[in-house]
Structures are given as C-alpha cells and as structure tokens.
N, C-alpha and C positions, 0 to 999 in steps of 0.2 A: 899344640896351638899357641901355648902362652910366650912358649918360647920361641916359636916365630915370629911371633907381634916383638919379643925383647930384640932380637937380633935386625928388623927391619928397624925397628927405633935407631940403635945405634948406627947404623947403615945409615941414616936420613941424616941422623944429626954430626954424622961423619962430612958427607959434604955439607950440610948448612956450617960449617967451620971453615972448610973449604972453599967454598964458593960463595959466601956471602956477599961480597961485593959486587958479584953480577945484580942487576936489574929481574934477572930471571930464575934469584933465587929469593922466596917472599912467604910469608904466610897470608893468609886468608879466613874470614869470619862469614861462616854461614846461616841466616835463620828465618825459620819458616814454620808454615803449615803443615800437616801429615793427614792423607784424607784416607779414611779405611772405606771402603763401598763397592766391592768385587769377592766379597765374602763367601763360601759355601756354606751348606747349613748343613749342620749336625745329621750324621747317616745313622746313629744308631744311641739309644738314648736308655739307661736303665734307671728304671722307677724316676724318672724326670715329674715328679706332681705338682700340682699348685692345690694350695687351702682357700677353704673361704666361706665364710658363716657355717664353719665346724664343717663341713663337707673335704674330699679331697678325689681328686681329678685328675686322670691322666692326660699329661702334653704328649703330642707329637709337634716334630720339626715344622717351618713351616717352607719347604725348597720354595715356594715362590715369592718370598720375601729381602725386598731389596734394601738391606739396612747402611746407614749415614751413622761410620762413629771420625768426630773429629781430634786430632792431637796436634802435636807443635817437635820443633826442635832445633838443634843450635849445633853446630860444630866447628873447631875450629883446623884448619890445616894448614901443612908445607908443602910449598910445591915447588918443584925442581924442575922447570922447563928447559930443554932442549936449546941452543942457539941457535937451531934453525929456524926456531919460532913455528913449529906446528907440531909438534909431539912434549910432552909434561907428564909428570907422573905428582900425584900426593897422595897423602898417608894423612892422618888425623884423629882425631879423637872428640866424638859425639855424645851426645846424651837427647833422647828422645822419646814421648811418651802415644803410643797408639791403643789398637785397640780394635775388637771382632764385632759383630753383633749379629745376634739370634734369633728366632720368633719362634714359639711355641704357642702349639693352638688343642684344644679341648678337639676329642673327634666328631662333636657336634657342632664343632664352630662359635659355640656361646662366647667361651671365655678364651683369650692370649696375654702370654709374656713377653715381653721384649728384655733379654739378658744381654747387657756388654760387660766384657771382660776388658780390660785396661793396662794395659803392662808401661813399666821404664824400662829405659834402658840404655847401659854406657858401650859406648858402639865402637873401635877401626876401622874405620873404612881406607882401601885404599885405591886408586884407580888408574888409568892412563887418560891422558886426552889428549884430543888429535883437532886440529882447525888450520888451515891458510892462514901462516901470520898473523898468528890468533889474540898476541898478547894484545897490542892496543885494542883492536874493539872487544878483548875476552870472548870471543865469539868461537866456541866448540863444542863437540860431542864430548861424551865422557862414558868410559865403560870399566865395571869393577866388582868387588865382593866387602863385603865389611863381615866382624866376628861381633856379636853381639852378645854381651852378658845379663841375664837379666835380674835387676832388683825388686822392683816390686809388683805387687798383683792388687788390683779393687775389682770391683763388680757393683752394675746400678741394676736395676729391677726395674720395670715399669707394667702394671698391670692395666685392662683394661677399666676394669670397674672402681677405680681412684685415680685420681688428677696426679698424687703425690708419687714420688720415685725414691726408692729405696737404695741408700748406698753402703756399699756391705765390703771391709777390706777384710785379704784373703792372706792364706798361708803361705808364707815363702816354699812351703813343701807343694805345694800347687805348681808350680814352674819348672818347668827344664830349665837348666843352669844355666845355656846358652844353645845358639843357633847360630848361623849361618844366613846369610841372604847376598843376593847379586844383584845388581843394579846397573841400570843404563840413563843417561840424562842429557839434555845441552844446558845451555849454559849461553847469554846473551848478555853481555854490559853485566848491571847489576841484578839479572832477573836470572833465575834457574828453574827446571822442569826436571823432574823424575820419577823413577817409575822402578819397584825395590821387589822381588820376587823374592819372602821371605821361606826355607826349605822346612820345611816340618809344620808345626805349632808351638807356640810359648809356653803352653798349659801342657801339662805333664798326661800323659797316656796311661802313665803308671799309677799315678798317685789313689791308693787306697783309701777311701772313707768308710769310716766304722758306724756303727748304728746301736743303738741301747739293749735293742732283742736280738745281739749276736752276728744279724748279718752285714754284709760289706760290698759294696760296687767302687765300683771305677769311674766316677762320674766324667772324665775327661776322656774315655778312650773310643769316644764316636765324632771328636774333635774331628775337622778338617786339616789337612795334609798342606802344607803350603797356601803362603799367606800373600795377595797385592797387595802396596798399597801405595799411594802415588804422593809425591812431595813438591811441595810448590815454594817459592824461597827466595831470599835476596845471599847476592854477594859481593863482600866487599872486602879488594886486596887491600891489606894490611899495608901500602905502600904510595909514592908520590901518584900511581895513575887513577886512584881512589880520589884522592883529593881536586885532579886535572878534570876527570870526569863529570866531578859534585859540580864544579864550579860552570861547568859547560850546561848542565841539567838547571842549575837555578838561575843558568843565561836565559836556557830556553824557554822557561816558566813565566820568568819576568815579563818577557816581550810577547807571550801568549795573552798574561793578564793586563797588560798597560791599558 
C-alpha cells in the first residue's frame, strides 16, 4: 500500500510540472467538521464492569442508544481537472480526529457508561469528480477511497452518578495501524458534504490486556465492523477563482446588510 501512495505521488507531481500553467491544474484547502452518530454498539463484551462505593457491576451494551461524538479535519489537495471541465481526479493528504461512542447499562438499569474512543489520523485520500462545466461554480459529485494511518488513541468516560467525565489516553498498542475507507460527497462553491464508510474498526480486535490474578481478555474484539461518519466542510481553491468568488460573496453580504 505504501508504495502505491509513493508511486501515485510521483504520478501527480509528474503532471503538476507538466501542466501547471493550465487554470485546471491547482491545489486546494479543505476544513471541517467530522460527525460520528450511526454507531453500532458493541455485540459482545468480556468482563466489561463499572465500580462504585466498593461495589462492582456488570455492564451490558446498550443497542438502543444513539450516541453524538464530534471531530474536525483539514486536508489539503491537487487536482488535475479534465479540459473538458466535467471529470478531475485529486490526491491529498489529510489529518483528522473522530471518534465512536458506547452506552453501557447495569441489567437492572440503575447504573450507565457512556465510553468514546477518539482516534487521529493522517489520511490519502484520492478521488474522481464528475459536474457539467464544473470548475466556475465548483459544483460536483465526488467519489473515492483514502488509506488511513492511525496515530493516536484517548477515551472520555462519563458515568451516570457524577456530573464529571473522565479522560483517559490509551496505548498506541490499542490501534490497528491503519484502515481503509470509501467515500462519496458533492461539493457546492465553497461548501462540501460527505459521507466516509470506514471498513473494519480503528481499535484493535487483537489487542491483549493482562490482569494481576493471571488472566487476559480482549477488550476490543466485540468492536463493531465498519464505521459512518459524515463530513461537513468549506473549500477553498488554492487559486485566482477563490479570490473572484470572496469578492462576489462580500458583494453579496454588503447589499444584504446596507
């Protein structure tokens, strides 16, 4: 995989040498929101407990809980449009932090957790897009895959019976090293919409934790299998139609507010 990302780099920046002078050779700055909230919830869970005034307590999952974890992200791309002006391909290099979230509940319903897990991550994505003479109004669909490497791992805790939320950074050993995800989006002026079907989980299936009286679980391997999570974002070409466009938008503002 590594060396498909080197070979596609050199590839891109073959033609940006090549064709820079076109108008329809440009880069591009991406940044946004990342909304996690199409979650599954944990199918199988070993020794999952919660403490509390010396007591301990078996969780289960809670499936009918519908959890909100928010992130952000930035990326920046080259895009090599077409002269026919309705097909573009880029390539890029992101960095973006999301994130899952849990509910665990007591089987008498007393007590719950709410667990998110929070991952980074430095991303390629690369895509094709397709629009009717798209460059002036930037107006197209967009459809792709990015490789995702992951750096790091936290986790908040929030219990029922305190106000306070517990934040708790985790082992790099906790993480699959990277994944896969596909995505489809449009893309309007300076506004973008999308929608990132990540394949697996970021948390490791494998990952081993030990215990003081000798024995060991898996705490990650009743993880959910594939991840949504939708991206919402501005974009701005790196170029004179960024500038053309500002100046039309703070036309338009002006004479809204006169």
């Amino acid at each position: 995989m590594k060396k498909l990302i080197i070979l596609v780099f050199i590839f891109i920046s073959t033609l940006t040498y090549s064709q820079w002078n076109s108008e329809f050779d440009y880069f591009s700055l991406k940044l946004g929101a990342v909304h996690s909230m199409f979650d599954k919830q944990p199918d199988l869970l070993v020794n999952k407990m919660l403490e509390y005034n010396g007591d301990h307590y078996q969780l289960l999952p809670d499936s009918s809980y519908f959890g909100y974890v928010p992130g952000y992200y930035g990326s920046i791309l080259y895009n090599h449009d077409l002269k026919n002006d309705n097909i573009g391909l880029s390539i890029g290099l992101e960095y973006k932090m999301y994130g899952i979230s849990a509910k665990y509940v007591t089987p008498n319903g007393q007590y719950w957790l709410i667990e998110n897990h929070k991952v980074s991550q430095v991303s390629v994505p690369l895509y094709i897009k397709y629009g009717k003479k798209f460059y002036e109004p930037q107006k197209y669909i967009y459809i792709g895959a990015a490789y995702n490497y992951n750096l790091l791992l936290s986790k908040t805790e929030k219990v029922n019976f305190t106000e306070s939320m517990k934040n708790i950074e985790l082992s790099k050993d906790m993480l699959n090293k990277s994944n896969i995800s596909a995505f489809v989006g449009f893309n309007y002026m300076f506004f973008n919409l999308q929608a990132d079907y990540v394949f697996g989980n970021f948390l490791s299936s494998t990952y081993l934790e030990n215990y003081p009286d000798g024995s060991s679980v898996k705490p990650y391997e009743g993880q959910p299998q594939g991840i949504i999570i939708i991206k919402t974002g501005l974009t701005f070409p790196l170029n004179s139609w960024t500038a053309r466009k500002w100046y039309v938008v703070e036309t338009w503002v002006r004479r809204i507010l006169k």
